[in-house]
Residue, then its C-alpha position, 0 to 999 in steps of 0.5 A: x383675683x378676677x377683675x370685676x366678678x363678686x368673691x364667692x362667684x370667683x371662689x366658686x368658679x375657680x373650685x368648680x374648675x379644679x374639680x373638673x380638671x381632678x376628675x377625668x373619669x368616674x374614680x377619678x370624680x369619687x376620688x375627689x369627691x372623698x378627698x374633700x369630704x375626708x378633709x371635713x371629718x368624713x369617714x370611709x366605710x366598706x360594705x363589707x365591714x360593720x358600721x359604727x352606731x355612733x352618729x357621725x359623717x360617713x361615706x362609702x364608695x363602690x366603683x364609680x358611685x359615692x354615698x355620703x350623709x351625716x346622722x349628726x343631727x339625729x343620731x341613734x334613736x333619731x329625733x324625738x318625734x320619728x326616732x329611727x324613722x326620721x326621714x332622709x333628704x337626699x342630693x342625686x347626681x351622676x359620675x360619668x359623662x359621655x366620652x370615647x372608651x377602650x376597647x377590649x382589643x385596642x391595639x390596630x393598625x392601618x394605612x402605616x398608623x397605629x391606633x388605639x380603638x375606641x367606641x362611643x359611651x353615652x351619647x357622646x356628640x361624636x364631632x365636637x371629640x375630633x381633633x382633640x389632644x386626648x389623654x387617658x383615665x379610668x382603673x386597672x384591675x391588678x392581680x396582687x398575689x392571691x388578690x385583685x386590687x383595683x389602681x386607678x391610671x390616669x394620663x395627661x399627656x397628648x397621646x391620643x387623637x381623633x382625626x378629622x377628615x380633610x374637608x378636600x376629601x369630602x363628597x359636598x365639602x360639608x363634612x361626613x356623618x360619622x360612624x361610631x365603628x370606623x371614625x373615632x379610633x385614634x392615633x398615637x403613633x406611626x408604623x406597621x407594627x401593633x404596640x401594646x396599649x394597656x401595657x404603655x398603661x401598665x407602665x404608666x400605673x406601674x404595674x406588671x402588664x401580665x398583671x392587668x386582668x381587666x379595665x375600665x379606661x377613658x379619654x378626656x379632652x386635655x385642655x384646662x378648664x376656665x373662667x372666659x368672656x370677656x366679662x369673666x362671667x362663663x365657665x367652659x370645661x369638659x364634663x359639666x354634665x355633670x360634675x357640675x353637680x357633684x361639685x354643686x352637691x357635695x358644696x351643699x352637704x358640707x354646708x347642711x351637715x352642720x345644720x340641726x334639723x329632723x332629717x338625715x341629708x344624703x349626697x348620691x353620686x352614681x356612675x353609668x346615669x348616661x347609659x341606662x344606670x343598668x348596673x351594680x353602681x348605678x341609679x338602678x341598682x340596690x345601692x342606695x336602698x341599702x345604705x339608707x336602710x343600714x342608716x336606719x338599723x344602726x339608729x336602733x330601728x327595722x324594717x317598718x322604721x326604714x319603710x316610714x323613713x322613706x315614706x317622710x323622704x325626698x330626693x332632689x334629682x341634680x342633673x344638668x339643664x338646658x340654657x336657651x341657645x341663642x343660635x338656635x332658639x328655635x329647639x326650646x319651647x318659646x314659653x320657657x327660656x332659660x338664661x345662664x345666670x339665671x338660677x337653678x332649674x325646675x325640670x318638668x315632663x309630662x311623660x315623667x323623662x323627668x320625675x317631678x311633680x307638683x309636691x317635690x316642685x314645692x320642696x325646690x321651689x321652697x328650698x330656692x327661696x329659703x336660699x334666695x336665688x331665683x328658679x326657672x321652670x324648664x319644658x322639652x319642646x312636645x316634638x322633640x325627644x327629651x332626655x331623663x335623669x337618674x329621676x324617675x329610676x330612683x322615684x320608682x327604685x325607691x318609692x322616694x317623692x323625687x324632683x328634676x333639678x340642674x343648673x343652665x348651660x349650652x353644648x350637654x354632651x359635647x367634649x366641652x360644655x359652658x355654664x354661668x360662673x354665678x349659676x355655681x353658687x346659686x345651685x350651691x345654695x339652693x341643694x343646701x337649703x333642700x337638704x335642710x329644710x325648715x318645718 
């Protein structure tokens, strides 16, 4: 029992933590992911496979992304009012978090140290990854027989690190500017001779390493995700951007899909947000645009059905946001301060690196009240460079009325970030009320 902080706080704050720790890559968080959603009479489906028109709670996985909904509350034919056509409403996030990734060729040598080459993905904040104890995680693509199959691999033993350099060593003994080519290989042994990474993987995965014929692998910070401070009211844990959301999203699905209500709620969690979304999985794909018409087709309508679906539905674009940071408060916009603990966050951006506008800032505004939390309204500073969101891919992929929204915290991109333990269930609850809303 944590002395001193409310039972929900606790329980949430502890959940998101054994979350993160589950969730070392993108498989690892949609792995996760379905494993709760299993438990609480969620289906898989394939794509490749012919849907069941039977309303139910179903989710589908392609890679690193996960889709889930519930057509409990409308069912074939949907409402009496929309039929097919009801509309969706629908939690987004993102699966992947920066990180050092393998390369193709891991396998170096230099000065008598063995290495295993790596290079940046998604803006890592290259610094806060040195001196690190680093495992490894991600999938194996296995040929089995006449067959790929995909195996996911996941080490949490010490095997990798990113040394810093001395500072003795150091030109003004002020650090040096790291090049994401030659500074972040790490060692994971000594000698003059190369070894084998992917077949130490192999074996790990209890595979054949001839067998391996592609990989998709990623290190992660080995240290525990905890509740600290001395009032217990902080979460510090790697990859809160943004599994941050995925565990606030997928709280808020299986807490709205009991709900009757006129929409179909929909959790969306795709891969590679960090880099672009460019991908087969990504925000940028067809992925989501599929599904929520195959939805449509199996409640009996066609395609002017899932058109007015869509033009009745609303995207909730969950991503982490900014707390105001007190060693440099300077770098926020004084007229905006966001506190941790201070409750969900609008995010706002006049050149639309943020998709909201004034209609969906009404929906989450109205979803916070409904949920009774308070919500905060975030602006980038105007001359500073403002990051986006998988929020305006999807507003113009879809045509979907879309609003920026996150939970507060410090140190986004770092190998280890710190959010507010009551920020958990206040997010919670306000994507939960989003999905359900009340005419």
């Amino acid at each position: 029992m944590i002395v001193g902080m409310p039972s929900m706080t606790q329980a949430d704050a502890q959940g998101l933590c054994s979350f993160v720790d589950a969730s070392p890559s993108p498989f690892h968080v949609c792995a996760t992911v379905a494993a709760e959603l299993a438990e609480n009479g969620f289906t898989e489906l394939r794509e490749t496979d012919a849907w069941p028109e039977v309303p139910g709670r179903y989710y589908l996985i392609r890679g690193g992304s996960l889709i889930a909904w519930s057509t409990e509350s409308t069912g074939k034919g949907g409402t009496v009012e929309s039929g097919p056509a009801s509309p969706f409403r629908i939690v987004g996030g993102h699966t992947d978090s920066p990180n050092l990734r393998v390369k193709q060729h891991p396998d170096l040598v230099a000065a008598g140290w063995q290495l295993v080459g790596l290079e940046p993905y998604g803006g890592a904040w290259l610094n806060s990854w040195l001196d690190r104890d680093l495992g490894i995680s991600g999938r194996l693509s296995v040929r089995s027989g006449g067959t790929v199959e995909e195996v996911l691999v996941r080490v949490d033993r010490p095997i990798l690190r990113v040394p810093q350099l001395a500072i003795h060593l150091s030109e003004d003994r002020k650090g040096v500017q790291l090049d994401p080519q030659r500074h972040v290989n790490a060692v994971w042994g000594i000698g003059g001779e190369s070894r084998s990474f992917i077949g130490f993987l192999a074996g790990e995965a209890g595979v054949d390493t001839d067998a391996v014929l592609g990989w998709e692998l990623m290190t992660h910070d080995l240290a525990p995700s905890a509740v600290v401070g001395e009032d217990l009211s902080l979460v510090s844990a790697p990859r809160l951007d943004n599994q941050g959301t995925c565990y606030a999203g997928t709280q808020a699905l299986l807490a709205a899909v009991p709900e009757p209500g006129e929409c179909t709620p929909v959790l969306a969690l795709f891969d590679h947000e960090e880099v672009g979304s460019m991908s087969d999985r990504g925000a940028f794909s067809d992925l989501l645009n599929s599904v929520l018409e195959r939805i449509v087709l199996l409640r009996g309508g066609g395609r002017e059905d899932f058109l007015r679906a869509m033009s009745g539905s609303v995207c909730a674009s969950g991503d982490m946001a900014h707390a105001t940071h007190p060693n440099y408060q300077d770098r926020h916009e004084p007229a905006h301060r966001i506190e941790v603990g201070g409750g969900p966050v609008l995010k706002v951006n006049q050149n639309l690196r943020y998709a909201s506008d004034a209609a969906g800032a009404a929906e989450f505004a109205l979803a916070c009240d409904r949920a009774g939390v308070p919500l905060q309204r975030y602006v980038h500073r105007a001359d500073l460079p403002c990051g986006s969101t998988i929020g305006p891919i999807t507003a113009s992929r879809t045509g979907l009325s879309t609003v920026d929204v996150g939970a507060p915290q410090l140190a986004m991109h770092s190998a280890r970030e710190l959010m507010g333990a009551r920020d958990i269930r206040m997010y919670a609850d306000a994507l939960a009320a989003f999905l359900t809303p009340v005419r």
